[in-house]
C-alpha positions as CSV (number, residue, x, y, z in Angstrom):
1,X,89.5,194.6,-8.4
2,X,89.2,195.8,-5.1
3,X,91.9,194.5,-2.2
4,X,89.5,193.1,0.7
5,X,89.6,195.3,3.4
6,X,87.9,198.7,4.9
7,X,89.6,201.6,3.4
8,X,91.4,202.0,6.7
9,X,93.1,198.6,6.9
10,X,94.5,199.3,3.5
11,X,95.6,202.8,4.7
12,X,97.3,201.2,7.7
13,X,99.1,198.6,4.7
14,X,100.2,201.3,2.6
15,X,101.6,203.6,5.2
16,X,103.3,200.1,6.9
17,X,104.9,199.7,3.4
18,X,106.6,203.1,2.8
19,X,107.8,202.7,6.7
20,X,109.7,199.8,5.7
21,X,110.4,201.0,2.6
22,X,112.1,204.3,4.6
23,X,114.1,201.5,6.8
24,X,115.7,200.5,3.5
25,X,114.1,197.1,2.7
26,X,113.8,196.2,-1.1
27,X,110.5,196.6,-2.8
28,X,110.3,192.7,-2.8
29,X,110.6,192.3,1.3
30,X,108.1,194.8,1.7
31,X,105.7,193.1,-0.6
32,X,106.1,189.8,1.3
33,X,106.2,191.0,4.9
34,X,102.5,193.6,4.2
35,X,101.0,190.4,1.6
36,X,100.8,192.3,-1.6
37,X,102.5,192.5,-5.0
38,X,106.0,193.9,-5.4
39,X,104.2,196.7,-8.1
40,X,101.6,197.3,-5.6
41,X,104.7,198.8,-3.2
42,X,106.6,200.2,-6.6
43,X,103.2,201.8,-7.1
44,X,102.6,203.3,-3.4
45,X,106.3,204.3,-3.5
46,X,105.8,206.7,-6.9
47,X,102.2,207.8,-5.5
48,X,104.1,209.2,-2.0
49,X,106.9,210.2,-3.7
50,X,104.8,212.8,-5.8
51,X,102.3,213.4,-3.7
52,X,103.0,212.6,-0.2
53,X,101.2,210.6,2.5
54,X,98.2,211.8,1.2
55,X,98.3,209.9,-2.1
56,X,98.6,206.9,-0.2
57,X,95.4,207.7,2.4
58,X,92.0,205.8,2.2
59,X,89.2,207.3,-0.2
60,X,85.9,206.5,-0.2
61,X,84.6,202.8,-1.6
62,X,83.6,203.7,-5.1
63,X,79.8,203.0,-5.8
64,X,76.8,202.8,-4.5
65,X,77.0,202.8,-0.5
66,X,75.3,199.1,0.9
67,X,71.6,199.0,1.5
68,X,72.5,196.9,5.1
69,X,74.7,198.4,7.5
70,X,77.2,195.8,8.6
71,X,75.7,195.3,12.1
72,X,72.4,194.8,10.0
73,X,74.5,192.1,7.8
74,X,75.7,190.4,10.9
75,X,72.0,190.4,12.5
76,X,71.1,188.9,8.8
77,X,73.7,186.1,9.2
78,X,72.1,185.6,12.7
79,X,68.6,185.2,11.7
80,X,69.9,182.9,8.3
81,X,71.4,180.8,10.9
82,X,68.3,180.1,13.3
83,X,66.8,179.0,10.0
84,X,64.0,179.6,8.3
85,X,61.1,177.9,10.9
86,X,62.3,180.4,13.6
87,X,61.6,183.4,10.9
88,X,58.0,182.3,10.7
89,X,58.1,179.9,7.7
90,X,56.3,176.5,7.3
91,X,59.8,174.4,6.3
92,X,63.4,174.7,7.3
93,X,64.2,176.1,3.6
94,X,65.8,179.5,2.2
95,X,65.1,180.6,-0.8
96,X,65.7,184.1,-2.3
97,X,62.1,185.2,-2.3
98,X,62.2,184.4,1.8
99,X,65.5,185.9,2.3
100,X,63.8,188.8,0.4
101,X,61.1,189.1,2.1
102,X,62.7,188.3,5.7
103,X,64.9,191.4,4.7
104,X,61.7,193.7,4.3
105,X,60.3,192.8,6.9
106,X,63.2,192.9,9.7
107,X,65.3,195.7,8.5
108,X,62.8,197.9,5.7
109,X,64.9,197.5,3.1
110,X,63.7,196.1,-0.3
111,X,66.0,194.2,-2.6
112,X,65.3,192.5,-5.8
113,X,65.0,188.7,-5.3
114,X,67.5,188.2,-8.2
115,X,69.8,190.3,-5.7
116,X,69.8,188.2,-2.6
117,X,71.6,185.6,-4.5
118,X,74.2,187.8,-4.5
119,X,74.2,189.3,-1.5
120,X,74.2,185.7,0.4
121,X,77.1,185.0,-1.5
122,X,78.9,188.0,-0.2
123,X,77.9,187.0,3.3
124,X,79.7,183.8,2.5
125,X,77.1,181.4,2.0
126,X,76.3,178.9,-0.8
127,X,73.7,177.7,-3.0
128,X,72.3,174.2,-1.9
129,X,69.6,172.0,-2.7
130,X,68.5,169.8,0.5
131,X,68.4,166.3,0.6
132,X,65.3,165.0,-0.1
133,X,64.1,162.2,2.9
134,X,60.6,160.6,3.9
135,X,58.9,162.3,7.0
136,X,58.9,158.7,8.2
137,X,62.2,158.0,7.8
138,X,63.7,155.9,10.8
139,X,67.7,156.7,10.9
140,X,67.4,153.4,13.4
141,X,65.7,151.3,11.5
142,X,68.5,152.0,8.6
143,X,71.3,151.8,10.6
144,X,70.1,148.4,11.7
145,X,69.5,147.3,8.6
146,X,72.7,148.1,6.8
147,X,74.5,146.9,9.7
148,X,72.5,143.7,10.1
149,X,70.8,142.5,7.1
150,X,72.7,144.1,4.8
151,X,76.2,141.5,5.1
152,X,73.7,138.7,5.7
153,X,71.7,139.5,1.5
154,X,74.8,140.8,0.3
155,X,77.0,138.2,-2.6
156,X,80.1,137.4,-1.3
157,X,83.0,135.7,-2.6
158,X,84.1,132.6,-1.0
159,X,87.2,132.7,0.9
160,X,90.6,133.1,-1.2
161,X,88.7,133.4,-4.4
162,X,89.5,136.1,-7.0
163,X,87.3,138.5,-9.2
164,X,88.4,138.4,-12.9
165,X,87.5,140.6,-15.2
166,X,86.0,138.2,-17.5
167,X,83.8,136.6,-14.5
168,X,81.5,139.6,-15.2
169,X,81.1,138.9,-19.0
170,X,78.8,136.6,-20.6
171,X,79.5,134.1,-23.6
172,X,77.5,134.5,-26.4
């Protein structure tokens, strides 16, 4: 699995790791101080070793270059945010299809809706299913109520007496 990171940043760790490795620290103190494996730095060390700073030097991401440049992912994240009223839609709900079709229509790129799933999840959101509430719910009128009317109703104990666990059962 890839290390996260552009292919810079894990130049810069690599090349920072066969510095200190040059200032005579232990494969072990160089994994802990750059945040990686000790055979991660054994590994770099052997690659530089045979091949020189150039074995340890960025190369292109392996696969198929992203549909969304990042600026476009960060715009996305920006319009996911405002929610989904502000992009034109009756409700305040993303789904993939609308997150699919938002994406067509803001940035002209297509992607499958069984994609977007994936692609949210990169961009570090999570699936959720909202809460469902009445239009004419009154968040007052509730508040009062469990506040209020809800210790008057409610069965209480009287003072000093204590719950068993066989005040619960029957006889038969």
């Amino acid at each position: 699995m890839r290390p996260i990171g552009s292919g810079e940043e894990l130049e810069r760790r690599r090349i920072r790791a066969l510095e200190l490795l040059k200032n005579g620290l232990w494969p072990v103190e160089v994994a802990g101080r750059v945040g990686v494996d000790r055979r991660s730095v054994r590994r770099w060390k052997a690659a530089a070793r045979a091949g020189g700073k150039r074995a340890v030097r960025a190369r292109p991401t392996p696969g198929r270059p992203p549909k969304l440049a990042e600026k476009d992912r960060r715009r996305l994240v920006a319009a996911l945010i405002k929610g989904a009223r502000a992009a034109g839609y009756p409700t305040d709900l993303w789904t993939c299809p609308r997150v699919a079709q938002m994406i067509a229509r803001r940035f002209q790129v297509h992607y499958h809706v069984a994609h977007v799933g994936r692609l949210l999840y990169a961009l570090g959101f999570s699936p959720q299913k909202p809460a469902r509430r009445a239009i004419e719910r009154n968040e007052e009128a509730i508040y009062r109520w469990v506040q209020v009317e809800w210790p008057r109703v409610k069965k209480t104990l009287p003072v000093g007496a204590r719950r068993s666990s066989s005040a619960t059962k029957q006889a038969f």
